[in-house]
C-alpha positions in Angstrom: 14.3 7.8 11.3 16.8 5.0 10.7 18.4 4.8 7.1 17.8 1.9 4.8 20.8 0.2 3.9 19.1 -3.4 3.9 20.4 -4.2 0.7 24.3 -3.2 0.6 24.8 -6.4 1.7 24.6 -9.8 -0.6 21.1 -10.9 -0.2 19.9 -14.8 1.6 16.2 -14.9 0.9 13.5 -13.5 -1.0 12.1 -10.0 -0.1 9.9 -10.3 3.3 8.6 -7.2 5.5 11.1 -9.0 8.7 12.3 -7.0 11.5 15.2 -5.8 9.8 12.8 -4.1 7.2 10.2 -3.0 9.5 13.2 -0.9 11.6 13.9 1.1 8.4 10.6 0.8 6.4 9.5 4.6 7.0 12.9 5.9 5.7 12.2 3.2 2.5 9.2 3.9 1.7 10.4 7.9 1.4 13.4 7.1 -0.5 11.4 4.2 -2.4 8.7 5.2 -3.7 8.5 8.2 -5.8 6.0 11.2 -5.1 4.9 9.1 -1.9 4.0 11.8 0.6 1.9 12.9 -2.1 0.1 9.8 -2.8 -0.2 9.3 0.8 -1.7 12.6 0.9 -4.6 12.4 -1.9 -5.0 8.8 -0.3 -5.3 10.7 2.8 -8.3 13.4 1.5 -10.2 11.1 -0.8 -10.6 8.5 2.2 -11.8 11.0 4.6 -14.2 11.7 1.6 -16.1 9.1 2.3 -15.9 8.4 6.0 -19.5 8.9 7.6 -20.3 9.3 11.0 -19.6 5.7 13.1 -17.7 4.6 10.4 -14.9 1.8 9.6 -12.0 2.0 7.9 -9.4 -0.9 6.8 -5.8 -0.1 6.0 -4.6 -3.4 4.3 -1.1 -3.9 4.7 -0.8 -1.1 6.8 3.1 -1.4 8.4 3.9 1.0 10.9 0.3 2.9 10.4 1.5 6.2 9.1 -1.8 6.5 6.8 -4.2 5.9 9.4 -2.9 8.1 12.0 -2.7 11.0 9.5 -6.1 10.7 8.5 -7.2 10.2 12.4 -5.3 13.5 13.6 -7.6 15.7 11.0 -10.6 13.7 10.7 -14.2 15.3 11.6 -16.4 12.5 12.8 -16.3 9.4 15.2 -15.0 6.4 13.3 -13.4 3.3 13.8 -9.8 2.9 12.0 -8.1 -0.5 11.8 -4.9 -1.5 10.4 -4.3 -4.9 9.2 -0.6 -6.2 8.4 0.5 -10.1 8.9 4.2 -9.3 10.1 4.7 -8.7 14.1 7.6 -6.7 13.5 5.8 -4.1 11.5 2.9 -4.0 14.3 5.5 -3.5 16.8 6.3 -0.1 15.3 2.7 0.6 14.2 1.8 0.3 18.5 4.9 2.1 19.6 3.9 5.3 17.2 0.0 4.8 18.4 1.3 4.7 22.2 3.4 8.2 21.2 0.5 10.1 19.5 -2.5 8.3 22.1 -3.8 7.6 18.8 -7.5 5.7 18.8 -6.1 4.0 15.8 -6.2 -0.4 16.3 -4.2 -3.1 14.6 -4.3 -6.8 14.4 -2.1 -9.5 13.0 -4.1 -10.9 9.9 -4.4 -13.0 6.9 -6.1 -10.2 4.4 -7.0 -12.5 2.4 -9.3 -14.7 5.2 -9.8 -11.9 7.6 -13.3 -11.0 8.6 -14.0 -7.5 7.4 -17.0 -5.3 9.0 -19.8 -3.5 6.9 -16.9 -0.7 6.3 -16.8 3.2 4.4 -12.9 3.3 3.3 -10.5 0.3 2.8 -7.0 1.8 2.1 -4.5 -0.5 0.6 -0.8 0.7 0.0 1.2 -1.3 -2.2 0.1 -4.7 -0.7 -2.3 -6.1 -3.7 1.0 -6.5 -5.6 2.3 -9.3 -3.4 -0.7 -11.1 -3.5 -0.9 -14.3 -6.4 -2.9 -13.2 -9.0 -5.4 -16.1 -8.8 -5.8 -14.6 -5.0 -5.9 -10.9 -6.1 -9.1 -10.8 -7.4 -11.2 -13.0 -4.9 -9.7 -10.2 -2.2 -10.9 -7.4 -4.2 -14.6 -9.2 -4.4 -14.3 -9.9 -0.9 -13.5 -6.1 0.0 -16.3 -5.1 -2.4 -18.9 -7.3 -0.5 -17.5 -5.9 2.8 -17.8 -2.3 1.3 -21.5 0.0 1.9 -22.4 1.3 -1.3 -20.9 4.6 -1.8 -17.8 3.6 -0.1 -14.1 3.9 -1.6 -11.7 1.2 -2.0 -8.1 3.1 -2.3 -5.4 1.4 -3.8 -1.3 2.5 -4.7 0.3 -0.5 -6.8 3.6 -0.4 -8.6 2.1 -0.8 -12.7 4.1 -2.0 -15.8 3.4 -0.8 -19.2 1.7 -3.6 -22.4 4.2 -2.2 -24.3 7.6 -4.0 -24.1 9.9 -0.8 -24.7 8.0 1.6 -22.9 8.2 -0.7 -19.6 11.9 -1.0 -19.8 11.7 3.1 -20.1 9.8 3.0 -17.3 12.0 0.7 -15.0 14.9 2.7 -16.3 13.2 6.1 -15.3 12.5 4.5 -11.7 16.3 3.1 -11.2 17.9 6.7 -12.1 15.0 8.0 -9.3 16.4 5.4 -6.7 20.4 6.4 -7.5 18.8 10.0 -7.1 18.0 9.2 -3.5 21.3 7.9 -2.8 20.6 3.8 -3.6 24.1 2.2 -5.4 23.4 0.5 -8.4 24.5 -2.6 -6.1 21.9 -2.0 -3.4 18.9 -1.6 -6.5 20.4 -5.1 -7.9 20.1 -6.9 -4.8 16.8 -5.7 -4.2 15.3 -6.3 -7.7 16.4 -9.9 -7.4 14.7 -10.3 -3.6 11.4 -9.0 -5.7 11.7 -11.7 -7.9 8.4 -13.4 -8.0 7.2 -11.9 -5.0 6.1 -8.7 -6.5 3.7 -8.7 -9.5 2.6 -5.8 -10.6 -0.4 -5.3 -12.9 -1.1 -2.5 -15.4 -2.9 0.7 -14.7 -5.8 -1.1 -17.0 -5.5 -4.7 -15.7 -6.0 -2.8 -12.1 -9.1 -1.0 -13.1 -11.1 -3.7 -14.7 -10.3 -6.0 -11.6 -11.9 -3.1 -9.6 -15.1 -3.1 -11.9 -15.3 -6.4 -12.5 -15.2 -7.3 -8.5 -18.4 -5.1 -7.4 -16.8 -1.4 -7.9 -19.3 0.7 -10.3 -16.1 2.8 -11.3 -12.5 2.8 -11.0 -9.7 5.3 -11.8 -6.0 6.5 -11.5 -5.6 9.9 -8.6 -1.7 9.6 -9.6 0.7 8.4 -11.2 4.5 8.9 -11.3 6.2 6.4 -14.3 5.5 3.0 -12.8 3.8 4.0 -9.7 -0.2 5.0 -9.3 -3.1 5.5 -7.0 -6.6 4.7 -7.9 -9.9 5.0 -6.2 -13.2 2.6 -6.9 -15.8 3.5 -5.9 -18.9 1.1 -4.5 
């Protein structure tokens, strides 16, 4: 696995999943994103949950397509699993790992946001609703709801922020002194929190549940959560 060192270097441009990115994403994603093996793993056994016979399932944002071919290699029935990601170079990893395990698992090049879902079981969706402009956010999520059989599960991992000031600025701390913990400089955290800058926004753990309920999901609620990091399932 290649190391991450995107970031020791001054930054040109805002934060985008390029080639560069894509060639180290696995290894950022680990050092990243606190607890994520975890999440990915209670992502993992909720979604196969609710996967019937025939089924379809959507991983949104789905980058190199680590989720969906851990929940293929263990899962019990015939379904159909389809990754969708809009950056080539991320798809280019996701088809050389599918080639390696002759995985079953598909991905396209799309535009969540106008893509033409199936009648589906599981949509999986790994910190990619955060980069998506709030006024679009919540039209996806109807969309995905509309998409979704009843009983389904939409699964979601977000970054959060806290409604309370001091508490948030805790919480960014508590995630910064996690990120120097996996061997990130203080320089290579600055340069990425300034290629996040507007690209990134991050709701609250409440804000993401009511968005849930009030798109079409009869209940919504946090699996996990780590400071500033959480995984909730809605159900249909």
């Amino acid at each position: 696995m290649k190391k991450d060192e995107v970031f020791n270097k001054p930054i040109e441009k805002q934060f985008e999943f390029d080639a560069e990115v894509a060639a180290v994403f696995d290894d950022m994603l680990q050092r990243s994103v606190p607890f994520y093996a975890e999440a990915m793993s209670l992502t993992q056994r909720f979604a196969k949950n609710y996967i019937g016979e025939g089924g379809v399932v959507y991983d949104l944002g789905c980058s190199t397509a680590s989720t969906l071919l851990n929940i293929e290699r263990t899962l019990e029935v015939d379904a159909t699993l389809i990754g969708l990601d809009n950056a080539p170079s991320m798809l280019e990893q996701a088809r050389k790992k599918i080639i390696a395990f002759n995985a079953k698992v598909e991905v396209e090049e799309a535009d969540i946001l106008t893509y033409d879902y199936l009648p589906c079981d599981v949509i999986i969706s790994n910190y990619t609703l955060q980069f998506i402009r709030p006024l679009e956010r919540e039209t996806l999520i109807k969309k995905l709801s509309s998409a979704m059989k009843e009983g389904g599960a939409f699964i979601f991992s977000e970054k959060v922020v806290s409604a309370n000031s001091k508490l948030n600025k805790e919480l960014i701390d508590c995630y910064y002194d996690y990120k120097q913990s996996q061997g990130y400089s203080q320089y290579e955290i600055a340069q990425k929190r300034e290629a996040l800058e507007n690209v990134l926004i991050p709701y609250t753990e409440s804000e993401n549940i009511e968005m849930a309920e009030r798109s079409g999901f009869s209940h919504c609620e946090c699996l996990f959560r780590w400071a500033n990091f959480a995984t909730f399932i809605a159900i249909k």
